[in-house]
C-alpha positions in Angstrom: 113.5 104.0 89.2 111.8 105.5 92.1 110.3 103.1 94.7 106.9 104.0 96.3 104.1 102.9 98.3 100.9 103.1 96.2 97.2 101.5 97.1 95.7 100.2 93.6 92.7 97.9 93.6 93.8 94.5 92.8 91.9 94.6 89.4 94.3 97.1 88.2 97.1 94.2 88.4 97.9 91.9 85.7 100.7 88.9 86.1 103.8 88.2 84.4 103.6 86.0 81.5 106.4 83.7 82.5 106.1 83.8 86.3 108.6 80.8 87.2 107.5 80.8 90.7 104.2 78.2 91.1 102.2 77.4 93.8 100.2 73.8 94.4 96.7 73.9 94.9 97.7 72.7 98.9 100.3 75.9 99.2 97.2 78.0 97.4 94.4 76.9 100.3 97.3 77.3 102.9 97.7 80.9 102.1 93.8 81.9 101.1 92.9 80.5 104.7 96.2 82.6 106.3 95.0 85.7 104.6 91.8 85.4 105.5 92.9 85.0 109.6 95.3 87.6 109.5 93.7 90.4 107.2 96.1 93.0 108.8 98.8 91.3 106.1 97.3 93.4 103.4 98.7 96.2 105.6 102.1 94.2 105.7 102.8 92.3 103.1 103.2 94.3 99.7 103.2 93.2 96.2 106.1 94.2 93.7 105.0 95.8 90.4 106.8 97.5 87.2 105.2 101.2 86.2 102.2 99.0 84.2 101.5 97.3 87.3 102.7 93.8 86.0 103.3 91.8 89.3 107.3 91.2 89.8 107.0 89.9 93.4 103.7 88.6 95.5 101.7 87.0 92.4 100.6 84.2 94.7 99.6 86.6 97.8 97.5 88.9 94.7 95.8 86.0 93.6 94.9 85.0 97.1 93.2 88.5 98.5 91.7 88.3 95.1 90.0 84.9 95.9 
């Protein structure tokens, strides 16, 4: 599989169904407030998806620009 750098609007993403990786609601306001400071990290900070765009990597970071 061929990596690439692609811009999709985040309503185009859907998560995994068995994401083992869960964040408290603490952890959740930590990063909403930290992406809201430091918007250039939707610049830096990328999330992982298949070719369906199922999120692989960054569920937690997708579901806090989405907020």
């Amino acid at each position: 599989m061929k990596t690439r750098i692609e811009k999709v609007k985040l309503d185009q993403l859907s998560e995994t169904k068995n994401n083992p990786r869960q964040i408290s609601k603490k952890d959740f306001a930590i990063l909403k407030k930290s992406l809201t400071e430091f918007p250039e990290m939707q610049e830096i900070r990328e999330i992982v998806v298949d070719e369906n765009y199922t999120i692989f990597g960054g569920a937690s970071t997708g579901q806090g620009y989405a907020c």
